[in-house]
N, C-alpha and C positions, 0 to 999 in steps of 0.2 A: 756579711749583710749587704743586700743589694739599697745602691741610693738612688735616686733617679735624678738628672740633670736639669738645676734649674736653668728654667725658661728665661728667654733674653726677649726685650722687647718686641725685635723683629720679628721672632719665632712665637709668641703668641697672636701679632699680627697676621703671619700667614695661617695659622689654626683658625683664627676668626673665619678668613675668608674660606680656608677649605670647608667651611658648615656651609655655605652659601654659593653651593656650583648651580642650582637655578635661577630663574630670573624670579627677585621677589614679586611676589604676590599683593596684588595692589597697588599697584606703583604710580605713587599720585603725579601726572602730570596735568600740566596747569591746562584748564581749559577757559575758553573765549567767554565768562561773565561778565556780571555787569557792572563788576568795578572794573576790569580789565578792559572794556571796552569806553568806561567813562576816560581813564589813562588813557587809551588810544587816540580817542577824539583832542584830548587837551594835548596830547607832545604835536599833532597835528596839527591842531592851532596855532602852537608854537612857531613850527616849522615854518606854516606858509607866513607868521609874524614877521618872523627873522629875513625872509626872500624879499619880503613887500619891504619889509626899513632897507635894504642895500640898494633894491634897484630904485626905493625913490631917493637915496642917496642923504639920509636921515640923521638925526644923532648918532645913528649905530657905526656910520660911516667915519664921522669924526673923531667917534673914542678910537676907530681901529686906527687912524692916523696917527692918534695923542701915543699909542702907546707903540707903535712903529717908532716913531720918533724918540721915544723912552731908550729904545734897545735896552732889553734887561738881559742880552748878553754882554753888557759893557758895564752894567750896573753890580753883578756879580758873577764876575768871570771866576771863581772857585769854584764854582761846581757845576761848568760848562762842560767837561770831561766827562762828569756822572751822569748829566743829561743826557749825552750823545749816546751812550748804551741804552740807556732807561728809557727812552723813546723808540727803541726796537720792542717794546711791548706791544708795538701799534702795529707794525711790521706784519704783510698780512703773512709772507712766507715762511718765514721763521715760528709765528703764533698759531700758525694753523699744521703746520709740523707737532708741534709740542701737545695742542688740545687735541688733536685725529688720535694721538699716541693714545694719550687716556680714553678717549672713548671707544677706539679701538679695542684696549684692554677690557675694559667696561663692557661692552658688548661680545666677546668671549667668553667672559664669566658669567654673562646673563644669560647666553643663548638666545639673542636678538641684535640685530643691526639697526635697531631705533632710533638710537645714539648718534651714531653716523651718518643715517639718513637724516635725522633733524640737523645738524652741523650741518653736511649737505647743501639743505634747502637753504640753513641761514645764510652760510656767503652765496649762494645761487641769487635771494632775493638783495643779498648787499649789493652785490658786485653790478646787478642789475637798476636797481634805484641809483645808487652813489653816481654809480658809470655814467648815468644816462643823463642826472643836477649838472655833473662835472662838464660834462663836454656842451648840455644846452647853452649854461649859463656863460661859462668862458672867462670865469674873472680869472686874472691876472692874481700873484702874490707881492707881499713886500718887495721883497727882491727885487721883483720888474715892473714895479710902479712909473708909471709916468708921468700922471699929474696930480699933483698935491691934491685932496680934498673932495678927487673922483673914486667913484666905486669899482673904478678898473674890470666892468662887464661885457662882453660880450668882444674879445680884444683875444681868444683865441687860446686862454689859462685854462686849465683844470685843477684848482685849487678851493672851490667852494660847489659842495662843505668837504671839509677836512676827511678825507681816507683816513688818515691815522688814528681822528677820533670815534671816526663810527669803525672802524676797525675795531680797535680796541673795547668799544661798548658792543657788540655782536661774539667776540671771540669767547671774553671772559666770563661776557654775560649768558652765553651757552651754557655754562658749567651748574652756573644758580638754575638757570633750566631746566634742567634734565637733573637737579639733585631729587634725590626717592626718598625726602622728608622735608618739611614745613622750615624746622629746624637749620639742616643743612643749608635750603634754599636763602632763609633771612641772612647766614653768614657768608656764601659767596656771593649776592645782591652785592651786600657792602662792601666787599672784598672789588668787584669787579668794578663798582661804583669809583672806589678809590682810585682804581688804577684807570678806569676811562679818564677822568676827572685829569689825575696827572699826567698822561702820556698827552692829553691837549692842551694843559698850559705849558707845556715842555715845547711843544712844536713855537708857539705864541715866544715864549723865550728863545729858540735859537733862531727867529723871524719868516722860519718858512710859511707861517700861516697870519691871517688875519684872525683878532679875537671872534669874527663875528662867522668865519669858516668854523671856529671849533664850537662855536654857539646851535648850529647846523648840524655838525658831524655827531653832535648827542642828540641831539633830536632825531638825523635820522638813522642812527645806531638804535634806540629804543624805540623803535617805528617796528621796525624789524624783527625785532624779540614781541615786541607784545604781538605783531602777525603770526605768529608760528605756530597758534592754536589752531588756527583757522586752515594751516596746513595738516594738521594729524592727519585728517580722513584719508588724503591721497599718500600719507607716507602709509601708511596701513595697506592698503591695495600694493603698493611697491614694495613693500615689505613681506607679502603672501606672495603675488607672483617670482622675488625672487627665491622663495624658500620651495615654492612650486617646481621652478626649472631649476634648483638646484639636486630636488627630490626626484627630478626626470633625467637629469646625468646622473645621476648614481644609479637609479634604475637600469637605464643604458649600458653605463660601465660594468655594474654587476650581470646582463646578460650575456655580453664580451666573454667577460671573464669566466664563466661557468664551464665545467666540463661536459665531455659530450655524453652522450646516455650510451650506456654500454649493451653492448648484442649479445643476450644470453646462447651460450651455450649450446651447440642440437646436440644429444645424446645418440649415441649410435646404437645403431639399429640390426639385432644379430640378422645373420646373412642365411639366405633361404636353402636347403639342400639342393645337390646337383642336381639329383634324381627327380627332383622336384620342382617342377617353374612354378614362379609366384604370379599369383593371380591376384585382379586387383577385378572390384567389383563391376559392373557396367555404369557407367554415368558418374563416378567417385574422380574426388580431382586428385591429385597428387598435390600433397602438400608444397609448398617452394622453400629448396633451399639455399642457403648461402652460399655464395658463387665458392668453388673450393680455389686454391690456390697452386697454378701452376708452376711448375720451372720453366725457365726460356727453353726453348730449341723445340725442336719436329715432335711429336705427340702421336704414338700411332698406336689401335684400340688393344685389349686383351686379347683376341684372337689370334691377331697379325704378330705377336712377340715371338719369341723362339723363349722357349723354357729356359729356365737357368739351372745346372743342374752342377752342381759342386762337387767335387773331387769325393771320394769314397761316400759312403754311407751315412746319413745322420742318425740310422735308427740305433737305440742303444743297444747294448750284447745283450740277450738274452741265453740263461744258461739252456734252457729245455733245446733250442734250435742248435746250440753249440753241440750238446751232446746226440742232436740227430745227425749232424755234420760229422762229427766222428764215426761213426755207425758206418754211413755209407761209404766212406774212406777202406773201413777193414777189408783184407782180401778173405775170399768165402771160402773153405776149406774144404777140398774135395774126399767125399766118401766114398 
């Protein structure tokens, strides 16, 4: 009796996925509404909030000194160790290694580079905002404070706002992005939420940031995610032209590679009697034929050859001639 092998977790996992080698159909990506754009305007508010309390050198400046002074890595140095990995979630190199991979994967099995390309744009537009706060602004970090109670601006830092934290809220927050249900998207939200959240009071704990750099670095982390709509339309055109010029190399390569068309055949053409020259009409062309193929050396016409004529006879024996041949052999007998 035949039994069939039950199915192991992973092996019904990849069955799921082999039903689903197209890109699904419908694939809700978020578009630029008008709750999304009321979000937008309010983390902006935020943002330019948070810029105006440092540079006028405000409460916001104070607390980051109070809790500078705190070191809350002195406060629990147990899980200073766990920290220092757990803060490579923010890490852009390592986290942008890890997310490419899956949406890499993602986009093989859809048959689109959407995925990629919107990842792409996100650190395109991080690296490009963050870059540009960091180096305007110039504050200084804990570390290389100089005077008690100042906002350490424009002193040649690139520490506000926090890379690590708008890191981490652009990378993770890809994921809840680009998920292809309502559902999946509200569990990586939170999931990503979580981990921007903690990779910036981690930085706050080991002193490399001020609390009001990671106040910034969420802010302009989700600056960035809710922009992303308002990119589709050009990743779409980037997305056809490169399916375009990938459709014109293969075109290309497939012409390369094709064999060459073959040269039929000329059947031959029986040969006209001696006795007889061939005549060809007046005004008819001769048809053209394919060059024939010579041997090397001197070539000279059927006229000019000397016969070739091989040792004895080729015609076969015939009996009637043989017995004529005896005949005239007999001696004639005289009467």
């Amino acid at each position: 009796m035949r039994t069939e092998r039950n199915l192991t977790r992973l092996d019904r996992v990849f069955a799921r996925l082999d039903r689903e080698p197209e890109r699904p159909a419908g694939l809700d990506v978020p578009r630029m509404s008008r709750h999304r754009i009321v979000l937008f305007s309010a983390t902006l508010a935020f943002y330019l909030a948070i810029v105006v309390a440092v540079l006028a050198t405000s409460w916001l400046v104070r607390f980051d000194w109070q809790v500078m002074f705190f070191r809350p890595y002195q406060q629990w140095p147990e899980i200073h160790a766990f920290l220092d990995y757990w803060v490579v979630l923010g890490q852009r190199g390592p986290t942008a290694v890890m997310v490419a991979a899956w949406l890499g994967w993602r986009s093989w099995r859809q048959h689109t580079i959407r995925p990629l390309l919107t990842f792409g744009a996100a650190l395109l537009l991080l690296n490009v905002t963050v870059g540009a706060a960091k180096i305007g602004m110039g504050r200084l970090g804990p570390h290389y404070a100089t005077t008690i109670g100042a906002n350490e601006m424009w002193l040649g830092g690139d520490i506000f706002p926090s890379g690590h934290t708008a890191n981490a809220v652009v990378t993770w927050g890809i994921l809840a992005h680009m998920a292809s249900t309502p559902r999946a998207r509200r569990y990586l939200s939170a999931l990503s939420a979580v981990v921007s959240l903690s990779v910036g009071l981690t930085t706050v704990y080991l002193g490399t940031h001020w609390l009001s750099d990671v106040f910034l670095g969420w802010a302009a982390g989700l600056l960035v995610l809710l922009a992303l709509p308002w990119a589709e339309p050009l990743l779409t055109r980037v997305e056809g032209w490169i399916f375009s010029l990938r459709d014109l190399w293969r075109g290309r390569r497939a012409g390369v590679g094709a064999p060459a068309t073959p040269v039929p055949a000329m059947s031959p053409q029986p040969a006209a009697p001696a006795d007889e020259p061939h005549r060809e009409p007046v005004g008819a062309s001769r048809p053209a034929r394919a060059p024939a193929y010579l041997a090397p050396g001197p070539h000279t016409p059927r006229s000019e050859r000397s016969p070739v004529t091989p040792a004895g006879s080729r015609r076969p024996p015939h009996s009637e001639r043989a017995s004529r041949a005896a005949t005239s052999a007999r001696p004639v007998a005289g009467g």
